[in-house]
C-alpha positions in Angstrom: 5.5 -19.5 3.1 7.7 -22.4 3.8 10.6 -23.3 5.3 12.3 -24.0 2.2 11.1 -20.8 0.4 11.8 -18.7 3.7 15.7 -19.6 2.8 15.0 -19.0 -0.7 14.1 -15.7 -0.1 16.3 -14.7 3.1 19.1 -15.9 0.6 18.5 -14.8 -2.8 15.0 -13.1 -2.5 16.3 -9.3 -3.3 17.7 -10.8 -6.6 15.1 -12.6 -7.7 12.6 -11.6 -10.9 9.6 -10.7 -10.4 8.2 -14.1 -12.1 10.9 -16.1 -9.8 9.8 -14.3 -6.9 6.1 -14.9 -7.8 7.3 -18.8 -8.2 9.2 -18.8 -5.5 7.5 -16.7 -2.4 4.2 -16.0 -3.3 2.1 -13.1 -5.3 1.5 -11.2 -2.3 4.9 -11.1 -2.0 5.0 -8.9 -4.8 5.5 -5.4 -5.1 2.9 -2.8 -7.1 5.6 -2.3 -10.1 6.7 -5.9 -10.4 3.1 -7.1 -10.4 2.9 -4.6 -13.5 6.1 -5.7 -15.2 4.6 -9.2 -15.4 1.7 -7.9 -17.3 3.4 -5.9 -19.4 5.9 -8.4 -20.1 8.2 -5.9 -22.0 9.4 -2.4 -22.0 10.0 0.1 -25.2 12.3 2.0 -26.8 12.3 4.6 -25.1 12.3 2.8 -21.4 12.8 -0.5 -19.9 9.5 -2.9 -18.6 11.1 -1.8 -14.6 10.7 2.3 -15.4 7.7 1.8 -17.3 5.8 -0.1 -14.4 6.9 2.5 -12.2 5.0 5.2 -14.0 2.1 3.2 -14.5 1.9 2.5 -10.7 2.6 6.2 -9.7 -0.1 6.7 -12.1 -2.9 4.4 -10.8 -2.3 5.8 -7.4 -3.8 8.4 -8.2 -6.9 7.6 -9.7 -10.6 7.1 -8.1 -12.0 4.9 -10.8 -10.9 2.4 -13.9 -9.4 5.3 -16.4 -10.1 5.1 -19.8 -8.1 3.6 -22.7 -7.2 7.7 -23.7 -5.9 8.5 -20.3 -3.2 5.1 -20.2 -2.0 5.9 -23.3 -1.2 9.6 -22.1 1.5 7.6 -20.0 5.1 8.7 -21.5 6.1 5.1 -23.3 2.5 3.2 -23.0 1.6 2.5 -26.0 -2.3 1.2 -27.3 -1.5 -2.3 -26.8 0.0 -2.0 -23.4 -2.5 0.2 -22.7 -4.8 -2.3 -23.7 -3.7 -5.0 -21.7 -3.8 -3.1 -18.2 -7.3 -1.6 -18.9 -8.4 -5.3 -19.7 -6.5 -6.5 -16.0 -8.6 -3.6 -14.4 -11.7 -4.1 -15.6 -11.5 -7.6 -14.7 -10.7 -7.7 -11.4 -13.2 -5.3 -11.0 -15.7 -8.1 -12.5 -14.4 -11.2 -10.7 -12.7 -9.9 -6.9 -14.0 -6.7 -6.1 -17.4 -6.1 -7.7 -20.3 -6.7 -5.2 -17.1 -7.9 -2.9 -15.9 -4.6 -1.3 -16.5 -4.5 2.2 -15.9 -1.4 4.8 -13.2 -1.2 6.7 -14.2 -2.5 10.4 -11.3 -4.0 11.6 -7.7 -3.6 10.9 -7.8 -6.6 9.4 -10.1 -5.6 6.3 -7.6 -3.4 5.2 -4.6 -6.0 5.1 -4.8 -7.1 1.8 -4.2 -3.7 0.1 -1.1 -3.8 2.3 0.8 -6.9 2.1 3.3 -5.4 -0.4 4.4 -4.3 2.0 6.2 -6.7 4.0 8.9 -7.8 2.1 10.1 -4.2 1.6 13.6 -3.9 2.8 13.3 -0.2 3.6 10.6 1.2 5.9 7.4 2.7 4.2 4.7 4.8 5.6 1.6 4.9 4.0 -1.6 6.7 4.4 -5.8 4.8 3.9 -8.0 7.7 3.2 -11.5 6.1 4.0 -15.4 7.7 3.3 -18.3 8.2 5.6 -19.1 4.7 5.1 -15.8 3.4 5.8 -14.8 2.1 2.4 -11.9 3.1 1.2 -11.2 5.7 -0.9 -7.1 5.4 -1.9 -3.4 4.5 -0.1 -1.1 7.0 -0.8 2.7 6.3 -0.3 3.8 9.3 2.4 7.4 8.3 2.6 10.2 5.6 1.8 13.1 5.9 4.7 15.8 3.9 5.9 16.3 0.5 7.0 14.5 1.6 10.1 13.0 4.4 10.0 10.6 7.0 7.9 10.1 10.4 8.9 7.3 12.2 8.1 5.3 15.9 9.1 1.9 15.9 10.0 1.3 18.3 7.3 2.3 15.9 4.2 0.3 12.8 6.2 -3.2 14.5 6.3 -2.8 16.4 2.9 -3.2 13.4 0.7 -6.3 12.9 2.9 -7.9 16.3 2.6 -7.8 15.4 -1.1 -9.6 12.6 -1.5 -11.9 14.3 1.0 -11.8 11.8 3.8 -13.8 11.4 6.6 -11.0 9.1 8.8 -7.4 7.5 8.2 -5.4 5.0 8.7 -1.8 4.7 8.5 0.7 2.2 8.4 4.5 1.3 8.0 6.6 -1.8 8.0 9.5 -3.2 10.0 11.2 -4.1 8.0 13.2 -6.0 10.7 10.5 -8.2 10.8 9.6 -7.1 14.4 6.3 -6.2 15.2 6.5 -4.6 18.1 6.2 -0.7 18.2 9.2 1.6 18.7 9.2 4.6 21.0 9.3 6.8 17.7 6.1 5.0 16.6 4.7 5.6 19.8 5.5 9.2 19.9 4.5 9.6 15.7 1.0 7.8 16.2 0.3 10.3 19.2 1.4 13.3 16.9 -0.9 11.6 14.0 -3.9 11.7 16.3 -3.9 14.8 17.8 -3.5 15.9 14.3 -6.5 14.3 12.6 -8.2 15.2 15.7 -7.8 19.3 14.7 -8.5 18.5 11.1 -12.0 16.6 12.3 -10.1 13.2 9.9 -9.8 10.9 12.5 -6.9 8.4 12.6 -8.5 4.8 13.3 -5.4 3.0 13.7 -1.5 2.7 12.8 -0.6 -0.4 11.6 2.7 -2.4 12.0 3.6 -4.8 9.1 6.1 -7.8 9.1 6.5 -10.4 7.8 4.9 -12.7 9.9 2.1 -10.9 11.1 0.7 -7.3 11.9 0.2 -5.4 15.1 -2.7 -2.6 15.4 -1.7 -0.1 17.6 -5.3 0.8 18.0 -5.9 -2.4 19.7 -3.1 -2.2 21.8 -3.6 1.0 23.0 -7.0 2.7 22.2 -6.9 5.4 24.3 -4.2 6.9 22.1 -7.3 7.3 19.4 -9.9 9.5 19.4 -12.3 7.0 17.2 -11.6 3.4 17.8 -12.7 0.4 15.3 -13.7 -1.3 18.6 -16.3 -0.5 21.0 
């Protein structure tokens, strides 16, 4: 991002469409539901294009693999055509980005790009990476949205998600954002809680990643003897 499109956004970038904002800042800077809103293009009667991403999204979260054409249209205002459309995205970048393309998580970075919504948020998210035996990844699950600063969240509700998709190891992360990228004392204090945690339920936590908007810091990396399994040897 740019100079020019840094003002853009630190001036106007909350109010922006999604298709301004795509203009304007960048995909990535993008959130799941207005990513959907493009494709959809248009709501229905019954809801507007904004509500009706948000179910979709809420929806795909949830799944492990492309769902069929039946299961979209079970969405509450998704009709066959807009049903249509999002199966077709799916299947496509399935064909063109991530077939033969996925890689296992090794290093904090490899997980990035399924997280850089996140760093244009205004309030602070936590989310959980539920990863296999072989390291891939299996789903991110939102935990919790907080305030401008902070995002509470009980060991009990982070790993459950996990013991779900039957993971083997976890990562979480949350943004600041603040833009800093430098842990807080609560961090600190959460990621210790988080470990000991996974390290009862045998799901390892590999790292607790920080996202800004101008970079990321890996807690595991800065401090690996908070982690009972490291990335790094």
């Amino acid at each position: 991002m740019n100079h020019n499109q840094v003002a853009l956004f630190s001036k106007t970038g909350y109010n922006l469409m999604p298709r301004e904002k795509m203009e304007h800042i960048g995909v990535s800077a993008l959130s799941n539901e207005e990513l959907l809103s493009i494709i959809l293009g248009s709501g229905t009667r019954e809801c507007n294009v904004f509500e009706l991403s948000r179910r979709l999204s809420s929806f795909l979260s949830t799944e492990t693999s492309v769902p069929t054409l039946d299961r979209l249209k079970k969405i509450r205002g998704l009709g066959k055509v807009k049903a249509a459309q999002i199966l077709a995205c799916l299947e496509l970048s399935g064909r063109f980005i991530l077939s033969d393309k996925a890689i296992p998580v090794s290093v904090p970075e490899d997980v990035l790009s399924r997280l850089s919504y996140m760093k244009y948020e205004s309030q602070e998210h936590l989310v959980v990476v539920s990863l296999n035996s072989a390291n891939y990844i299996i789903r991110v699950h939102e935990l919790t949205t907080g305030l401008v600063n902070q995002t509470p969240v009980h060991p009990r509700e982070a790993f459950a998600l996990a013991i779900e998709d039957r993971a083997v190891s976890v990562i979480f992360a949350h943004n600041h954002p603040s833009g800093s990228l430098e842990p807080s004392s609560e961090d600190m204090s959460i990621t210790r809680l988080l470990c000991a945690s996974g390290k009862i339920l045998q799901i390892p936590v590999l790292d607790h990643i920080i996202i800004g908007k101008s970079g990321f810091t890996s807690l595991c990396r800065c401090f690996p003897e908070i982690f009972e399994s490291t990335f790094f040897k």
